[in-house]
C-alpha positions as semicolon CSV with decimal commas, in nm:
position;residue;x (nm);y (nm);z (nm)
1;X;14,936;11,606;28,463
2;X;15,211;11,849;28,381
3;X;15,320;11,851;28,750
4;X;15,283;11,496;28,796
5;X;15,532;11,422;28,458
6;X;15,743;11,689;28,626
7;X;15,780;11,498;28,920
8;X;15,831;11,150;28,772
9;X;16,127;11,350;28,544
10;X;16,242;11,487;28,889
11;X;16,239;11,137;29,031
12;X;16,384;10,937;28,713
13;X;16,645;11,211;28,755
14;X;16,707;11,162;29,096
15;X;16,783;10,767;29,101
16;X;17,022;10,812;28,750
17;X;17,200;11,080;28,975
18;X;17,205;10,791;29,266
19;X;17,304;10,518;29,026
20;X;17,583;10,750;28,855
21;X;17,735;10,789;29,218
22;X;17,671;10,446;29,336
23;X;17,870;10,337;29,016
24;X;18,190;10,606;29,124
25;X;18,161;10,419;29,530
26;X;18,183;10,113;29,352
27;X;18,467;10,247;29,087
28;X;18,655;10,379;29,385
29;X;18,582;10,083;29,566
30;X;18,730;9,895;29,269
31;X;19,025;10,066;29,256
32;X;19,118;10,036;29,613
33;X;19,087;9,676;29,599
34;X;19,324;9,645;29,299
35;X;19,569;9,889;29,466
36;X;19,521;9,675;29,783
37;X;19,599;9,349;29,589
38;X;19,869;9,498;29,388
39;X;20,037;9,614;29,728
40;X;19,982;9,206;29,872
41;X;20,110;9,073;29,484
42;X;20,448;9,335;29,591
43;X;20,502;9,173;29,950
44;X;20,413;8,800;29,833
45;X;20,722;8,859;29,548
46;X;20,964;9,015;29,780
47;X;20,848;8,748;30,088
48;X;20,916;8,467;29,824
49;X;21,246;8,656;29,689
50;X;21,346;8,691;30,093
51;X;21,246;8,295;30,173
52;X;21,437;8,128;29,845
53;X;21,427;7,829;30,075
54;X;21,050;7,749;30,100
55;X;20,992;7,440;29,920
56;X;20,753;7,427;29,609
57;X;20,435;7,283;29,814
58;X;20,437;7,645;30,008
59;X;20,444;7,847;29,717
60;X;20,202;7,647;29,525
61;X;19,979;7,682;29,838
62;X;20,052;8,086;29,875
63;X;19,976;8,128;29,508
64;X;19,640;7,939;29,527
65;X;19,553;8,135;29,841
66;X;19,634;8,437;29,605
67;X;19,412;8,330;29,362
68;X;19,106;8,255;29,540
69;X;19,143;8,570;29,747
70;X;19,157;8,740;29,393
71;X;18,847;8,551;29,267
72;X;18,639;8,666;29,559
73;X;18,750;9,049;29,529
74;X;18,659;9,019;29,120
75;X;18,299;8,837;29,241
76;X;18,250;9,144;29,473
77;X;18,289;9,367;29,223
78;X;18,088;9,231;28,977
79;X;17,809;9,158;29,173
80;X;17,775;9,417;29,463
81;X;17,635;9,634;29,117
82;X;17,388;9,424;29,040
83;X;17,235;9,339;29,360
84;X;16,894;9,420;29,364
85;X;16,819;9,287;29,703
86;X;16,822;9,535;30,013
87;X;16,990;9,295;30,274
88;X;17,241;9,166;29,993
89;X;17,320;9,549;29,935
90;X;17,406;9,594;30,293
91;X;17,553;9,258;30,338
92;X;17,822;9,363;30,037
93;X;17,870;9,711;30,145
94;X;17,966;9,595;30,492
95;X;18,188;9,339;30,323
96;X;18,334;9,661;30,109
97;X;18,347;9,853;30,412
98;X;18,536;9,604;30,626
99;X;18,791;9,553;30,328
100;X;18,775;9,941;30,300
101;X;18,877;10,005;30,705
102;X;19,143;9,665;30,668
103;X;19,321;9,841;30,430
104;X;19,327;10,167;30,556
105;X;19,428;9,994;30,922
106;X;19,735;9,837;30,687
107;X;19,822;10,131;30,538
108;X;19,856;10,356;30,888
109;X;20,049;10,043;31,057
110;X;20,313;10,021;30,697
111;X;20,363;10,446;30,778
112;X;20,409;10,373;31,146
113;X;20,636;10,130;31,075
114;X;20,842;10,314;30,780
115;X;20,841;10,636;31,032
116;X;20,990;10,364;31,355
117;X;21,300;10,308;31,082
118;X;21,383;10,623;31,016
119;X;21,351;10,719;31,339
120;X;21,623;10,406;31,459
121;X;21,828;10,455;31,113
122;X;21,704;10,118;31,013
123;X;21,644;10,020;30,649
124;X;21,280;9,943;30,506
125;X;21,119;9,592;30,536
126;X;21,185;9,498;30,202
127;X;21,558;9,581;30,294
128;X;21,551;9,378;30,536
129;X;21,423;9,107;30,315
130;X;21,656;9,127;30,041
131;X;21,960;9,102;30,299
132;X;21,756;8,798;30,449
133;X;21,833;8,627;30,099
134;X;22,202;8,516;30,308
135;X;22,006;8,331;30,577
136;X;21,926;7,990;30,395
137;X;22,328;7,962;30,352
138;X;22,334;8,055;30,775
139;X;22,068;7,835;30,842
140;X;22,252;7,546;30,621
141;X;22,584;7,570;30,796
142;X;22,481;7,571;31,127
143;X;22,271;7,255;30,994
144;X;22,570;7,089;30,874
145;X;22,779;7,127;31,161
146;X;22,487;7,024;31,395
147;X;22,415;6,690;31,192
148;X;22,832;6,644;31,196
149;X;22,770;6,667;31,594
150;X;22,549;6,419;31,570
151;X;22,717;6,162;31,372
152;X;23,047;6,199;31,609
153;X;22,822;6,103;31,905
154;X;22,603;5,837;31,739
155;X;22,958;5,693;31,639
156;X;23,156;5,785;31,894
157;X;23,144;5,786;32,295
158;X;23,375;5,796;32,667
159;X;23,460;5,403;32,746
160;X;23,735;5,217;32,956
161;X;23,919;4,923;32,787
162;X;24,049;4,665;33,004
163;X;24,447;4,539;32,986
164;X;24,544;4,231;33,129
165;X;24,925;4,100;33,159
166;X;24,955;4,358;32,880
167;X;24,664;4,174;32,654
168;X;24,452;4,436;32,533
169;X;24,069;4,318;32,647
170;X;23,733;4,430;32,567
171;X;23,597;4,822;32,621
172;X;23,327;4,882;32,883
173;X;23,125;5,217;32,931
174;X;23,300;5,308;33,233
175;X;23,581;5,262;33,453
176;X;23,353;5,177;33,747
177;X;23,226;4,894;33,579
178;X;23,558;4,775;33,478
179;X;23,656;4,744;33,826
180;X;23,303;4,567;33,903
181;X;23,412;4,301;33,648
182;X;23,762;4,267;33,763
183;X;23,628;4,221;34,153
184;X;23,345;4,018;34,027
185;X;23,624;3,776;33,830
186;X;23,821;3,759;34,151
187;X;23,546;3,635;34,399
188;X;23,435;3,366;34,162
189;X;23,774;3,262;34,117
190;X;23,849;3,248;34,462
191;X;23,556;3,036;34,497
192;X;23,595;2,788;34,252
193;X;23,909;2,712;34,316
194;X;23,862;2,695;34,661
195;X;24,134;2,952;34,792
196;X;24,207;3,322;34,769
197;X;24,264;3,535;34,422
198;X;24,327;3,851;34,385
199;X;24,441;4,115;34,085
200;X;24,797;4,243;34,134
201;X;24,838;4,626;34,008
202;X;25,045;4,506;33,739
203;X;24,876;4,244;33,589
204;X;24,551;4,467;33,550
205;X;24,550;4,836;33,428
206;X;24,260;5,028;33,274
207;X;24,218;5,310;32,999
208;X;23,953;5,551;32,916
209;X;23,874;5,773;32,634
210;X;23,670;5,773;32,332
211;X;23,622;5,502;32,127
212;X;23,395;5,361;31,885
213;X;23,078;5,295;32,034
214;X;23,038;4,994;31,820
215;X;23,386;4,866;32,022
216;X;23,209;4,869;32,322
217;X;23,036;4,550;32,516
218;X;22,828;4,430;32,794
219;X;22,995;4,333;33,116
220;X;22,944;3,971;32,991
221;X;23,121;3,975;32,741
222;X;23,431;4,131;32,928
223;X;23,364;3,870;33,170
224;X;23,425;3,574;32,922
225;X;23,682;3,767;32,717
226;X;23,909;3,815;33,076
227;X;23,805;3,439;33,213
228;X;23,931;3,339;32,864
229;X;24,276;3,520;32,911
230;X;24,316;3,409;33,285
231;X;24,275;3,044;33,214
232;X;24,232;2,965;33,543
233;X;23,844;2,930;33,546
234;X;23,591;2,926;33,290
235;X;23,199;2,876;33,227
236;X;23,104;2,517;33,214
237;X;22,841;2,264;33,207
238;X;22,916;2,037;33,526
239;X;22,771;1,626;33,584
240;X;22,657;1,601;33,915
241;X;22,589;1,270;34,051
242;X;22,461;1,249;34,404
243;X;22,643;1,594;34,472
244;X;22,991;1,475;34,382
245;X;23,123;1,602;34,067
246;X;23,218;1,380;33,748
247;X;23,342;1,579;33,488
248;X;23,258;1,916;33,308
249;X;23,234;2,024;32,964
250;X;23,208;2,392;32,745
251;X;22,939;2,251;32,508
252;X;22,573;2,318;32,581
253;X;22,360;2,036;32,582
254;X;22,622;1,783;32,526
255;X;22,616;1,614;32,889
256;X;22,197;1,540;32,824
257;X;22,298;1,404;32,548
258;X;22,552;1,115;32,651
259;X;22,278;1,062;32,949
260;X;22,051;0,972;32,711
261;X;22,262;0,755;32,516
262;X;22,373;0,553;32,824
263;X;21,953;0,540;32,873
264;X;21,871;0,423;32,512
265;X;22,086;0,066;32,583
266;X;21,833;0,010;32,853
267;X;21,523;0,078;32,632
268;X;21,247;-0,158;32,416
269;X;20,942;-0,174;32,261
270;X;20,825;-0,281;32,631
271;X;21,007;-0,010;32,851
272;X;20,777;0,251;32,997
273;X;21,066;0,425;33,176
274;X;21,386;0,458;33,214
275;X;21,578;0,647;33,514
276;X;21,881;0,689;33,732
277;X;21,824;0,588;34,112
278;X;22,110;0,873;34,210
279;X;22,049;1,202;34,203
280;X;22,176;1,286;33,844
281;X;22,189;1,684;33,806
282;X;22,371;1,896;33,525
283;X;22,463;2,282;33,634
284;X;22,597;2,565;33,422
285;X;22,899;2,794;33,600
286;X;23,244;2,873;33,649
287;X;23,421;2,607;33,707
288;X;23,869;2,518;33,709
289;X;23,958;2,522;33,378
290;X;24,168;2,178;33,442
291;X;23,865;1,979;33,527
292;X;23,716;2,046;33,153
293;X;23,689;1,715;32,998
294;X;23,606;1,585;32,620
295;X;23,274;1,337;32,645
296;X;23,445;1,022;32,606
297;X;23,637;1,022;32,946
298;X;23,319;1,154;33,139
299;X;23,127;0,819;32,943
300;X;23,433;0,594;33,038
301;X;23,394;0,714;33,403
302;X;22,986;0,646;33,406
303;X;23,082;0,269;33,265
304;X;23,319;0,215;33,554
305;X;23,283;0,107;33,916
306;X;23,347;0,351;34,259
307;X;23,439;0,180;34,587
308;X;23,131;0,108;34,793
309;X;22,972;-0,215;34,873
310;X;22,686;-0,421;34,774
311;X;22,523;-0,630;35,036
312;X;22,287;-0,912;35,067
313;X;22,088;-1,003;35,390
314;X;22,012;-1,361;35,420
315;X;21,684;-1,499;35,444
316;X;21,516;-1,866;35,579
317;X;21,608;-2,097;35,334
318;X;21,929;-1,952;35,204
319;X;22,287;-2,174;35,196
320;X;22,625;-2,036;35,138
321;X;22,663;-2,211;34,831
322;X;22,346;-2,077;34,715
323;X;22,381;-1,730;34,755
324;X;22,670;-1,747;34,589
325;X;22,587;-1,938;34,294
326;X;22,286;-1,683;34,273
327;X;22,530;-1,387;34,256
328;X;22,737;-1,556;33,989
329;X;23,035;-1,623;34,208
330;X;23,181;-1,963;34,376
331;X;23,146;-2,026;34,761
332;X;23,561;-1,951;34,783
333;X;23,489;-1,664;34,618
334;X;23,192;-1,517;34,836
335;X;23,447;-1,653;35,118
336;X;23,693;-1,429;34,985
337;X;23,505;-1,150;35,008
338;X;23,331;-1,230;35,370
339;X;23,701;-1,349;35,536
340;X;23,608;-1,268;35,892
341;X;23,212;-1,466;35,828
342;X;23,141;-1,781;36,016
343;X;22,998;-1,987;35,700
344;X;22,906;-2,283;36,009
345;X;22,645;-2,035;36,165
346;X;22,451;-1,852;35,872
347;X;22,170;-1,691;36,032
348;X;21,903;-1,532;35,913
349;X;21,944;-1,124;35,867
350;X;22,320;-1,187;35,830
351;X;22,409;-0,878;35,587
352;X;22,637;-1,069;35,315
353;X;22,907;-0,847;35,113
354;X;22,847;-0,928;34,728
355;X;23,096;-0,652;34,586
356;X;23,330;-0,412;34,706
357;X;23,253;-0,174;34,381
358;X;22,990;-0,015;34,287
359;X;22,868;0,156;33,958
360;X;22,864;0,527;33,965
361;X;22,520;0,532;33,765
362;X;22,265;0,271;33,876
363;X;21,980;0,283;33,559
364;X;21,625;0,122;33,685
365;X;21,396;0,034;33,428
366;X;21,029;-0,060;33,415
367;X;20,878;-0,254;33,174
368;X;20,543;-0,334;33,029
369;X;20,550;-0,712;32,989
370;X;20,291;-0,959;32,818
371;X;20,296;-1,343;32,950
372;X;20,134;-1,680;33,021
373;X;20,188;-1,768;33,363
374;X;20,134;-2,143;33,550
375;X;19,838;-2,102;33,826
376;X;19,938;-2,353;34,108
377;X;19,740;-2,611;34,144
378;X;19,606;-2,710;34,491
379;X;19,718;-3,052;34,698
380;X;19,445;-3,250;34,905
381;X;19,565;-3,503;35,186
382;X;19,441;-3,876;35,298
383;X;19,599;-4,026;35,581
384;X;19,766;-4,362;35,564
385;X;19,888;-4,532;35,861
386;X;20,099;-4,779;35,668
387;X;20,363;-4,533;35,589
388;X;20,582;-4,291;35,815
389;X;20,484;-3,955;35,921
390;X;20,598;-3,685;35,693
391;X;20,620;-3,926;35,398
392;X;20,364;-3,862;35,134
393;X;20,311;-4,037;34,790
394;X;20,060;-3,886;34,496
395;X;19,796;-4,048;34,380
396;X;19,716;-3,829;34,135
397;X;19,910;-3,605;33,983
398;X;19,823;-3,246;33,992
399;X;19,801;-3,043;33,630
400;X;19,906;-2,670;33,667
401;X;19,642;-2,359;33,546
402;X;19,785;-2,172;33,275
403;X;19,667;-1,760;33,293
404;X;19,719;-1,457;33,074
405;X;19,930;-1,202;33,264
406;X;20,025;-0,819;33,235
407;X;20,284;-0,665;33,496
408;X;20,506;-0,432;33,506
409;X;20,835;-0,540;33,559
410;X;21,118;-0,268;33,752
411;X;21,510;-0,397;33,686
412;X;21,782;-0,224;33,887
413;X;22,113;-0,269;33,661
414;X;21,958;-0,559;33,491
415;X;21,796;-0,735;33,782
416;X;21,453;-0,725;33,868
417;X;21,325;-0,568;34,191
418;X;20,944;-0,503;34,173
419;X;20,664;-0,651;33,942
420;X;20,342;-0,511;34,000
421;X;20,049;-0,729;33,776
422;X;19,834;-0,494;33,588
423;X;19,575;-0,797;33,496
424;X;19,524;-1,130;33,468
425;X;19,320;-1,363;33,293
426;X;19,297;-1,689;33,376
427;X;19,302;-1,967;33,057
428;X;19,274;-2,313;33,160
429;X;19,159;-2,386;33,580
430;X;19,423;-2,604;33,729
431;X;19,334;-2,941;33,844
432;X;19,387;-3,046;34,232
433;X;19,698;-3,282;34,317
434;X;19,588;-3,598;34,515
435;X;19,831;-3,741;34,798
436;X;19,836;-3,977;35,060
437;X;20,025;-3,921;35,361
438;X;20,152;-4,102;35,674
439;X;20,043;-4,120;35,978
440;X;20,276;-4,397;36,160
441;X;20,582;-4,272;36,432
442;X;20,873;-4,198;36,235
443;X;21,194;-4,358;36,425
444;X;21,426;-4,122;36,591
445;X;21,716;-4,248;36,352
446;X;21,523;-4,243;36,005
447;X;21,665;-3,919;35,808
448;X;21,513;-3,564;35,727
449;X;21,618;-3,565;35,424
450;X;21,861;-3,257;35,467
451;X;22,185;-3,223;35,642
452;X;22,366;-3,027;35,940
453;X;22,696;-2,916;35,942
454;X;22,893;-3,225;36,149
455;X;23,114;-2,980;36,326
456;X;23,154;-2,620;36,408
457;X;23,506;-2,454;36,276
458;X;23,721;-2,313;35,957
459;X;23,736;-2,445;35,612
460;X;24,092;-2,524;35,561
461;X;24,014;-2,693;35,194
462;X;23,702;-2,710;34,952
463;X;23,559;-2,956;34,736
464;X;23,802;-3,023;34,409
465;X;24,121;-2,979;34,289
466;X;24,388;-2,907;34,558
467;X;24,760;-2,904;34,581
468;X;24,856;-2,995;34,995
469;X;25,235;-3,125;34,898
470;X;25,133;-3,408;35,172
471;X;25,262;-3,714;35,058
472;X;24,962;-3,957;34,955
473;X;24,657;-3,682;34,976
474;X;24,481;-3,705;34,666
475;X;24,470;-3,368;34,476
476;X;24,096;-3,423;34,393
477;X;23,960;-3,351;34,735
478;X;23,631;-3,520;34,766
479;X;23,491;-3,318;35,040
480;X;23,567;-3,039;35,282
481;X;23,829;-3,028;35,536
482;X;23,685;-2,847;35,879
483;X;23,979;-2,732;36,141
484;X;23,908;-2,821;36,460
485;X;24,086;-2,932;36,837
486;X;24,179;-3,229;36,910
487;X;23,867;-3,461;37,028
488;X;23,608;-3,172;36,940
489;X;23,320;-3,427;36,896
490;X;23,138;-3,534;36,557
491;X;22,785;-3,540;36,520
492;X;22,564;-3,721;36,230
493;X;22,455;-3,496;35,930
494;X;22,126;-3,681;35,930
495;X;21,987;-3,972;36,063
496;X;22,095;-4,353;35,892
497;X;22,234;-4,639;35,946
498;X;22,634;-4,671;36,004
499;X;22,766;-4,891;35,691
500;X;23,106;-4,898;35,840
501;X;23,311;-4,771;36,136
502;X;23,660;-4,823;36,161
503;X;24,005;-4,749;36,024
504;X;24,059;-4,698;35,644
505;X;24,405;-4,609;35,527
506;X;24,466;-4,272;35,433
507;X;24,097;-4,218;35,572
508;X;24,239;-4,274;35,917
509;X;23,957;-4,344;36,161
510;X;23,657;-4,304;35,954
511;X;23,261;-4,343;35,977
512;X;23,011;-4,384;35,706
513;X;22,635;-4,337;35,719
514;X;22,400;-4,481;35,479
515;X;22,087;-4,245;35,506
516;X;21,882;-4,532;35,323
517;X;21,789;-4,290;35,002
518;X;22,075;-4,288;34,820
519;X;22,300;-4,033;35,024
520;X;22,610;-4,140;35,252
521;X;22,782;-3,916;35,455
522;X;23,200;-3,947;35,541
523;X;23,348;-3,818;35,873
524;X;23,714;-3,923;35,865
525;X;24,068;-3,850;36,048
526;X;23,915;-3,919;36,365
527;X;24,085;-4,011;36,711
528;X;23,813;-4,205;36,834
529;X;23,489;-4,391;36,696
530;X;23,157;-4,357;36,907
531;X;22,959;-4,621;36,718
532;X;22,960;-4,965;36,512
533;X;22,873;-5,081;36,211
534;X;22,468;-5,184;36,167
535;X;22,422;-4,936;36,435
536;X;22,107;-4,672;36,375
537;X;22,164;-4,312;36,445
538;X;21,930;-3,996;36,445
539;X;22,045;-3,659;36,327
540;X;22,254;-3,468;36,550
541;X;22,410;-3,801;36,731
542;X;22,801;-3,777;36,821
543;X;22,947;-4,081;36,597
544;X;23,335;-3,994;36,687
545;X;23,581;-3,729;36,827
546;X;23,845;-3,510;36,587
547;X;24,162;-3,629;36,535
548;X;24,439;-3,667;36,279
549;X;24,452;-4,043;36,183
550;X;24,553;-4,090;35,862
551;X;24,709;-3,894;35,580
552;X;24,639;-3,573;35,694
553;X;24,804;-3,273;35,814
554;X;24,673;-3,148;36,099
555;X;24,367;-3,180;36,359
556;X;24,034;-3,180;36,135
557;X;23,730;-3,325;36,063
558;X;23,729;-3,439;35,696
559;X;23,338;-3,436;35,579
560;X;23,211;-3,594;35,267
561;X;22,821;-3,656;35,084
562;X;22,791;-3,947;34,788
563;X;22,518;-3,929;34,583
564;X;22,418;-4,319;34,403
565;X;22,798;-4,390;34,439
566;X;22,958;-4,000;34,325
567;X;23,068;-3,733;34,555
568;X;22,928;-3,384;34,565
569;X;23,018;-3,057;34,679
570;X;22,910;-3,036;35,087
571;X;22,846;-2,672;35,061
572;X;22,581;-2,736;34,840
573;X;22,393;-2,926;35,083
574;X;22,444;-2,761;35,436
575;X;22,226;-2,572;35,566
């Protein structure tokens, strides 16, 4: 028992004498942590003494890194001690150990270093440090004069400025562009004005250096600045119509707009469209400066006429008198305007001159139009031998259909060309026209009921007023006066009965032909009379030869149409 207690006291003695020199490791190991951390506390003051310039957020950072590295070292130390656990012993006594050989790596590579300065007659790191306190107000100079640089060239740059005739122009970036301008400038003026331009050396000098770069613009702008100066040519918005030029103008969008005011005059509730039949085209580019014009003379131009001509071609049915009553003119007129046209041999196609002016902008409307329209009734026939063939009479009278119509109506300059119906509904059915006609031989003399011209030749005088200065011709000419040779014959207008053939003062040699339905004819001034009084004639019968019996003078055939007992215009009749 006594050995046993022995042993236990030799034991119990044993593990205080390991616990009394675990607890110096650790004391040691204490102390050279805190000697370690005082030595990092030195180098963190004199590295924050050294860097003056490191803004609050790094310091802040440094001294929480401090902190926490100082709370882990005081948790070591308190708890490798009281570790009961075999792998947490070893796991802090590597973790002491590795501190332990860190530090003592440290230390050797702080004596190398000290030894490397005395060696080179250099001063110690924290020398070096202090003096390093001069470098912020280095490092802030060489700032200064780098952010100076940088303002001169953000403000600043190299540019060539353009002189002309002395004028000081705008500043490009180089000369070479400069010179592209100036070339550029002199093949477009050469071209709009149709003939050669060129720079002299004294009207066009350039100078580079720096300038502002604020001062300095796009070649566009030097374009228009120098275009401006030149006067010769300048950007523009040019009217087109059918290639030939009207007018031009600087303001953007103003040409559109007087287009569309010379449209709106046109337009209705009922218009669907409105266009020009020329080609009307509006271009932006350089054009003379002298053809710029304000928008009231280009408008006056559109409202006038050009020189060109308007035609008509005639078609079956037409008269002289009534294509020019059609047009708005008188015969003398249409004359006037056809001088060289035989108005004795109208033929159909005949291409008629109606103007010699035309207007430079021809505006062709369509319109949407809403009407009631008459549906032609039809016409059924009996014969009936008791009257003549050709001659008709109704026996009951035919009633026109009435229908509800939608078209669309095109007008060139006011008149219509085209209508095109959309629909139409009819409202009330016509009703059919009754007639009788004739069946018996007509006789070779009875008349047509229209007339031919009685001779072939030139109107000398019209129908109306007249001043000859022939003693004893009436100035209200009651007919037409056809020049003609002597004895060119006369024929009958249409076919009748002669009511008198003779001589009749200033009527001369005269024949008159009652056409039994309320028209006589009157062929005077002749030389000789082909047929009597009571005679019959048919239409196209010689009744005399030209002459110049009577008040007249000269050769011609003087032709006249009554009416129930009034005269009327020939023209209006002939066909």
């Amino acid at each position: 028992m006594e050995q046993r207690k022995g042993k236990r006291q030799l034991n119990q003695g044993v593990r205080v004498k390991r616990t009394e020199e675990k607890e110096k490791r650790a004391d040691r190991s204490a102390e050279r942590t805190r000697e370690a951390t005082a030595v990092r506390a030195k180098r963190t003051t004199e590295s924050r003494a050294a860097r003056g310039a490191k803004t609050s957020l790094g310091q802040k950072l440094k001294a929480i890194h401090g902190k926490v590295r100082k709370a882990v070292h005081e948790s070591r130390e308190r708890n490798f001690p009281e570790s009961n656990g075999v792998a947490g012993q070893l796991l802090l006594l590597l973790c002491g150990l590795a501190a332990y050989w860190g530090a003592l790596g440290r230390e050797k590579l702080r004596l190398a270093r000290r030894s490397h300065i005395r060696r080179t007659g250099g001063t110690s790191r924290a020398a070096k440090w202090r003096r390093k306190k001069y470098y912020p107000l280095a490092f802030g100079g060489a700032a200064l004069v780098i952010a100076a640089t940088a303002v001169f060239v953000s403000r600043y740059t190299f540019g060539t400025t353009v002189i002309y005739e002395g004028q000081v122009l705008d500043t490009v970036a180089s000369e070479l562009e400069a010179k592209r301008v100036t070339a550029s400038i002199a093949d477009i003026t050469s071209e709009t004005l149709g003939k050669t331009f060129t720079f002299s050396d004294s009207s066009i000098q350039y100078t580079s250096g720096l300038v502002e770069r604020s001062a300095v613009v796009d070649r566009a702008e030097l374009e228009e600045e120098l275009t401006d100066e030149m006067g010769l040519v300048t950007q523009g918005y040019s009217l087109y119509i059918n290639d030939e030029l009207i007018g031009s103008t600087q303001y953007e969008g103003a040409l559109e707009g007087l287009l569309d005011q010379l449209k709106e005059s046109y337009i209705s509730e009922d218009t669907l469209t409105v266009d020009f039949v020329e080609d009307v085209r509006i271009a932006k580019g350089y054009v003379p400066t002298e053809s710029i014009m304000n928008l009231g003379q280009i408008a006056e131009i559109l409202n006038s006429t050009k020189e060109g001509e308007v035609t008509y071609t005639v078609v079956k049915g037409d008269t002289w008198s009534g294509i020019a009553n059609s047009h708005g003119m008188t015969t003398k007129e249409l004359l006037a305007i056809n001088p060289d046209f035989d108005i004795n041999r109208l033929q159909i196609g005949d291409e008629l001159t109606l103007s010699n002016a035309v207007p430079y902008l021809t505006v062709m409307v369509t319109e949407r139009q809403n009407y009631v329209e008459d549906i032609q009734y039809d016409i059924t026939y009996t014969d009936d031998a008791t009257m003549y063939k050709g001659d008709y009479k109704v026996l009951s009278k035919g009633v026109y259909g009435t229908a509800d119509v939608v078209a669309d109506v095109t007008y060139v300059n006011g008149e219509e060309t085209e209508r095109t119906v959309i629909s139409s509904v009819t409202l009330t059915e016509p009703v059919t026209e009754q007639r009788a006609q004739g069946t018996k031989a007509r006789p070779s003399w009875y008349p047509t009921g229209s007339f031919r011209w009685p001779t072939s030749g030139r109107i000398t005088s019209y129908f109306g007023y007249r001043n000859t200065g022939i003693r004893g011709a009436s100035t209200n000419h009651r007919g037409i006066d056809i020049s003609v040779s002597y004895g060119t014959p006369i024929y009958a207008a249409d076919g009748g009965v002669v009511s008198f053939s003779g001589y009749k003062g200033a009527m001369g040699y005269v024949v008159i032909i009652d056409h039994q339905n309320g028209f006589k004819t009157y062929y005077e001034h002749n030389s000789s009379l082909l047929v009597s009084a009571g005679q019959t004639v048919y239409k196209g019968q010689q009744v005399a030869k030209a002459g110049r019996s009577g008040v007249t003078s000269g050769v011609h055939c003087h032709f006249g149409i009554m009416y129930n007992g009034t005269y009327y215009n020939p023209l209006n009749y002939l066909s």
